[in-house]
Chimera marker file (.cmm) of the C-alpha trace (Angstrom):
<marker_set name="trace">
<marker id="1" x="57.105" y="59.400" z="82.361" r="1" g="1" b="0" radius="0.5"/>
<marker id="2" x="59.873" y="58.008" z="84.192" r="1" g="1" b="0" radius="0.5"/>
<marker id="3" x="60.544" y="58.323" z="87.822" r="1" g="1" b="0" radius="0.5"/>
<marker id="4" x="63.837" y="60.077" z="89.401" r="1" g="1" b="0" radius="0.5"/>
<marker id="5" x="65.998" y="57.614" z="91.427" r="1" g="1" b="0" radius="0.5"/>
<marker id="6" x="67.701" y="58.497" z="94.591" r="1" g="1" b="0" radius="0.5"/>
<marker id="7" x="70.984" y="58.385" z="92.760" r="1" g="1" b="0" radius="0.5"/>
<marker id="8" x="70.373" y="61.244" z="89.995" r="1" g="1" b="0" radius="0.5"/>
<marker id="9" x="70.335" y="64.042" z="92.441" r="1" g="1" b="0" radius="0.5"/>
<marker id="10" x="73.739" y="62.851" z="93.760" r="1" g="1" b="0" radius="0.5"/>
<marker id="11" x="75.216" y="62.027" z="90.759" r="1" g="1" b="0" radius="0.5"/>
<marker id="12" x="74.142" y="65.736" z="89.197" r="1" g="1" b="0" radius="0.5"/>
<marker id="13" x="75.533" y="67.278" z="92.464" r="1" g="1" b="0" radius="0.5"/>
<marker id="14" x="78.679" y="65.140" z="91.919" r="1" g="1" b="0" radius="0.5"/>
<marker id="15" x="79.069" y="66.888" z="88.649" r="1" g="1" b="0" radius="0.5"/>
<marker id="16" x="78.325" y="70.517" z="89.626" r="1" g="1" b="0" radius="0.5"/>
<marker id="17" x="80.731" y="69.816" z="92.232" r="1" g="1" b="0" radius="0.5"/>
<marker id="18" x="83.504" y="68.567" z="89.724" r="1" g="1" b="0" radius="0.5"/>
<marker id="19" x="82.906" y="71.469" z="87.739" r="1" g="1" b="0" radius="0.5"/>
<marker id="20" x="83.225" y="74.325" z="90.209" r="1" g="1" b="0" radius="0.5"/>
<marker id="21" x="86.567" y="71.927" z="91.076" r="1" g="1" b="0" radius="0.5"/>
<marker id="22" x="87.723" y="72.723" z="87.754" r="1" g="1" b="0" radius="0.5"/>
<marker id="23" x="86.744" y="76.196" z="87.502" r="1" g="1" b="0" radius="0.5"/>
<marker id="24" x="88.948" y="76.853" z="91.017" r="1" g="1" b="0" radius="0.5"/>
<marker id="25" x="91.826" y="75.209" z="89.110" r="1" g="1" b="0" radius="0.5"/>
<marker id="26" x="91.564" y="77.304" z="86.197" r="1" g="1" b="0" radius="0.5"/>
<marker id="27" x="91.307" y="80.723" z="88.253" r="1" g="1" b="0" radius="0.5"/>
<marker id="28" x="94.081" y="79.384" z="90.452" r="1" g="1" b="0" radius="0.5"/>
<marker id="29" x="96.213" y="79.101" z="87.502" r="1" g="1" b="0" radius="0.5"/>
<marker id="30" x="95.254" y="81.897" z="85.944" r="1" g="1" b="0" radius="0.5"/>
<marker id="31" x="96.528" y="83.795" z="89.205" r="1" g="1" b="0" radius="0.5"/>
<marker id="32" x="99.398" y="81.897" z="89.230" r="1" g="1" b="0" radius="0.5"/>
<marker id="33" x="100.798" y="82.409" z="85.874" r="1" g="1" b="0" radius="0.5"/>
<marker id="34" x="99.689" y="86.891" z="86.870" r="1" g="1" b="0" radius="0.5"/>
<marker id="35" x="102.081" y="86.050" z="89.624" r="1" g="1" b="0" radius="0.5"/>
<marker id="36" x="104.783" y="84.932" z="87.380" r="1" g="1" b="0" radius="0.5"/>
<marker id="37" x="104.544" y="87.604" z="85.273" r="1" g="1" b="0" radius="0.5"/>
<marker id="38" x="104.853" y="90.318" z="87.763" r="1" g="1" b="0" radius="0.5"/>
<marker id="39" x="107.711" y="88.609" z="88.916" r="1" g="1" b="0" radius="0.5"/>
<marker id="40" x="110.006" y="88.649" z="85.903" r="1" g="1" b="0" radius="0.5"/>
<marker id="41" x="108.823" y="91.981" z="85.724" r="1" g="1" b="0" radius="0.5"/>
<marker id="42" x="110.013" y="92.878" z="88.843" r="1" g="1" b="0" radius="0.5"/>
<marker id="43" x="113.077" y="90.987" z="88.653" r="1" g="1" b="0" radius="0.5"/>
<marker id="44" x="113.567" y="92.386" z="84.937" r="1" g="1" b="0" radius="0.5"/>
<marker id="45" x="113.456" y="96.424" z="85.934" r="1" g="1" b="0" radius="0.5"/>
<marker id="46" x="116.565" y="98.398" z="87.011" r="1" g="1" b="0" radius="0.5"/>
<marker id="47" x="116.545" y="99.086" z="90.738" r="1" g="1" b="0" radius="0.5"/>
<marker id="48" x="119.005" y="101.502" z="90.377" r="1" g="1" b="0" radius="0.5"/>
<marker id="49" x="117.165" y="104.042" z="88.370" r="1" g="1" b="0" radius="0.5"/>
<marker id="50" x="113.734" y="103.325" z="90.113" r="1" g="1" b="0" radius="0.5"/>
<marker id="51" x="115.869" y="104.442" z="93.382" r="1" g="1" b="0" radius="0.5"/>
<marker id="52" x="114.850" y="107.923" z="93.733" r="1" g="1" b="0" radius="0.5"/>
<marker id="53" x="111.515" y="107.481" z="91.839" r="1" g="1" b="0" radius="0.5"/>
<marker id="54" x="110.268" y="105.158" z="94.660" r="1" g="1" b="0" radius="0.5"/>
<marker id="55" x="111.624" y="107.382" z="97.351" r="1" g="1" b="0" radius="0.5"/>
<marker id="56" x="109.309" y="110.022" z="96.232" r="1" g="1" b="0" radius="0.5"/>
<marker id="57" x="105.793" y="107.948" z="96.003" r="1" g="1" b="0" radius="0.5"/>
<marker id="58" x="106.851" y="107.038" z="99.456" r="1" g="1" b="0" radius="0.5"/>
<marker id="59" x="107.064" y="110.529" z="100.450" r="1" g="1" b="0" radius="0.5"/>
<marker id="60" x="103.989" y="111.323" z="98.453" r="1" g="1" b="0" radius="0.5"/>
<marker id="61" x="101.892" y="108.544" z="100.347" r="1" g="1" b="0" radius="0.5"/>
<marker id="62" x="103.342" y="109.325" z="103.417" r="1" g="1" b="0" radius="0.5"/>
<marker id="63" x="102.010" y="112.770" z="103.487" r="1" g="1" b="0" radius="0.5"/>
<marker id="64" x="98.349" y="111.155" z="102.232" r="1" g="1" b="0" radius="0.5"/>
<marker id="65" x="98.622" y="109.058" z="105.555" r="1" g="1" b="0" radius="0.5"/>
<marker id="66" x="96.526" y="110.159" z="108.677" r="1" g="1" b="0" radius="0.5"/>
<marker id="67" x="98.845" y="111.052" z="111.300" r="1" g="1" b="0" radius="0.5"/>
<marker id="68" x="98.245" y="109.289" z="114.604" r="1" g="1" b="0" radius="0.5"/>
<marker id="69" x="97.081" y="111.125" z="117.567" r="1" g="1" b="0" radius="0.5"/>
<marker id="70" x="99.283" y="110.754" z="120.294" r="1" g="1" b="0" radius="0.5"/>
<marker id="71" x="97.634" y="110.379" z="123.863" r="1" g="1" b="0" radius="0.5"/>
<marker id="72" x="99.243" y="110.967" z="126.979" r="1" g="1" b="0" radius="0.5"/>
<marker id="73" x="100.109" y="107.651" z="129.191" r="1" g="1" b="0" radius="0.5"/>
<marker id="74" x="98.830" y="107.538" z="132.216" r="1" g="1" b="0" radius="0.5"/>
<link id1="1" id2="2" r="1" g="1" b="0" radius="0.2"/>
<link id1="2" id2="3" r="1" g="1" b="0" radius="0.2"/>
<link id1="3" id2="4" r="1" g="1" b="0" radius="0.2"/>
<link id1="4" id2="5" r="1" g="1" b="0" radius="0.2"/>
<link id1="5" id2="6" r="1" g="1" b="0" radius="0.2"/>
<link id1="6" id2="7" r="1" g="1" b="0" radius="0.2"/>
<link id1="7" id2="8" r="1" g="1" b="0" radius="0.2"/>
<link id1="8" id2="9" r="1" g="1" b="0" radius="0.2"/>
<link id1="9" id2="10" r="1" g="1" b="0" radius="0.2"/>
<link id1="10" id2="11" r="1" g="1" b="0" radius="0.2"/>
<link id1="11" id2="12" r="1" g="1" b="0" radius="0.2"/>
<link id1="12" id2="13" r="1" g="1" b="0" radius="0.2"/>
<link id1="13" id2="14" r="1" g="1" b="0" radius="0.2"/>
<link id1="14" id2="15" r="1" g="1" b="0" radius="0.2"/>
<link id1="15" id2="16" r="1" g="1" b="0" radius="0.2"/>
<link id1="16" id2="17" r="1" g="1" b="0" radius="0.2"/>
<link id1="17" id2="18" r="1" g="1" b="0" radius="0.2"/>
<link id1="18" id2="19" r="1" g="1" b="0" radius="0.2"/>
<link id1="19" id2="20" r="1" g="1" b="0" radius="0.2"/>
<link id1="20" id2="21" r="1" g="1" b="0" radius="0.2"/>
<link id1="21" id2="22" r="1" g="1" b="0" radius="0.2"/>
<link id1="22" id2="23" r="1" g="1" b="0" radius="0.2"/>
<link id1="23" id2="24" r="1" g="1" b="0" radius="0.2"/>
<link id1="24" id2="25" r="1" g="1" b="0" radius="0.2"/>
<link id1="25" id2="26" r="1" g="1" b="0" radius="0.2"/>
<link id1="26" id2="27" r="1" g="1" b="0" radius="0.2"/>
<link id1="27" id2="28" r="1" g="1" b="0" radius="0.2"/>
<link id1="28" id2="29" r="1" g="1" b="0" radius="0.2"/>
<link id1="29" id2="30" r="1" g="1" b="0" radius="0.2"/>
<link id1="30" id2="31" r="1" g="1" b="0" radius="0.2"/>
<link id1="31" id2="32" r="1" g="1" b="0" radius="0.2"/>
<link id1="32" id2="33" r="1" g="1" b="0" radius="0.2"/>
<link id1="33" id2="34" r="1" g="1" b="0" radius="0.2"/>
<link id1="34" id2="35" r="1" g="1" b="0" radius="0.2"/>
<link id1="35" id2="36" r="1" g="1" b="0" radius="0.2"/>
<link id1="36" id2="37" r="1" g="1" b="0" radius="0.2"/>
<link id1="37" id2="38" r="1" g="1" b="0" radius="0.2"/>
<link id1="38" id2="39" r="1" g="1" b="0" radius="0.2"/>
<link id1="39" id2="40" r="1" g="1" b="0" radius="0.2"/>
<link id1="40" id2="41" r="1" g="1" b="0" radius="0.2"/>
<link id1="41" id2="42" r="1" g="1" b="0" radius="0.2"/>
<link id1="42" id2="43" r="1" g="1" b="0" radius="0.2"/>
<link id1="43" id2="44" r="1" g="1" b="0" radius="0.2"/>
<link id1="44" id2="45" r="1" g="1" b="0" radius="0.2"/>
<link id1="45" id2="46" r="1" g="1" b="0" radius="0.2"/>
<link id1="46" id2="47" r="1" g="1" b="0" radius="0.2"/>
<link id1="47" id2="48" r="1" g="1" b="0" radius="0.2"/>
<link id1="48" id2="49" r="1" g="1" b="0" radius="0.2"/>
<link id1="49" id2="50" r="1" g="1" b="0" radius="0.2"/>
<link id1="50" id2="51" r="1" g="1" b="0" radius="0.2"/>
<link id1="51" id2="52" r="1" g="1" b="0" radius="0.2"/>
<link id1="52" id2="53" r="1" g="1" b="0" radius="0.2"/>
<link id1="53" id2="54" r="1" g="1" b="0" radius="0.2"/>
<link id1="54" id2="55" r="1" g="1" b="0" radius="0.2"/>
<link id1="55" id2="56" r="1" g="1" b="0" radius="0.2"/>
<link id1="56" id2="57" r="1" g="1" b="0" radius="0.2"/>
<link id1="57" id2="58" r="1" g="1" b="0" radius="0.2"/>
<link id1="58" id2="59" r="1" g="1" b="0" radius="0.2"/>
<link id1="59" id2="60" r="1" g="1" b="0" radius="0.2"/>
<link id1="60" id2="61" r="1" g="1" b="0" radius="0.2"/>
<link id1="61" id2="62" r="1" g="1" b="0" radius="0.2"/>
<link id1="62" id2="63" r="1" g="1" b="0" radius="0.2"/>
<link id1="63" id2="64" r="1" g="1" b="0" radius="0.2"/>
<link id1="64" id2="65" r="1" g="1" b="0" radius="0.2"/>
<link id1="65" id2="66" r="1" g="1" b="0" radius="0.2"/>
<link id1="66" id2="67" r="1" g="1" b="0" radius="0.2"/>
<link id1="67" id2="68" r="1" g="1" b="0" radius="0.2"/>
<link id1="68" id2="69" r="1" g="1" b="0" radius="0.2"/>
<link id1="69" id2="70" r="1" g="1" b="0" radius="0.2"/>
<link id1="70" id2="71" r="1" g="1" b="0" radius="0.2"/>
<link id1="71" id2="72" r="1" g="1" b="0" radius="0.2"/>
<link id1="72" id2="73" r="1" g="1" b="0" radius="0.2"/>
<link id1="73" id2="74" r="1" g="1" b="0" radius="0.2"/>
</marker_set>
């Protein structure tokens, strides 16, 4: 039975820590290239049709909203 060195625990941690690295690199461009996509799409639709559309979700989530009370200043 061999005995652990000192330098195997931070050499595995090195490792775990390279992975997780990667795997933040992967999600980041995995958001990244979501990003891009909604951005041609966005760039891609025609504003001037989507005019009145978007007008009336606005109105629609503007009556959702909670009205602010109004106090009296003092």
């Amino acid at each position: 039975m061999a005995k652990a060195t000192k330098t195997e625990p931070i050499a595995n941690n090195q490792d775990e820590l390279f992975l997780l690295e990667q795997r933040k690199v992967k999600a980041l461009e995995k958001l990244a290239n979501s990003v891009d996509a909604l951005t041609i799409w966005f760039e891609d639709i025609d504003k001037e049709e989507w005019g009145p559309r978007i007008q009336w979700y606005l109105s629609e989530f503007h009556k959702l909203v909670p009205k602010e009370e109004e106090t009296p200043n003092a």
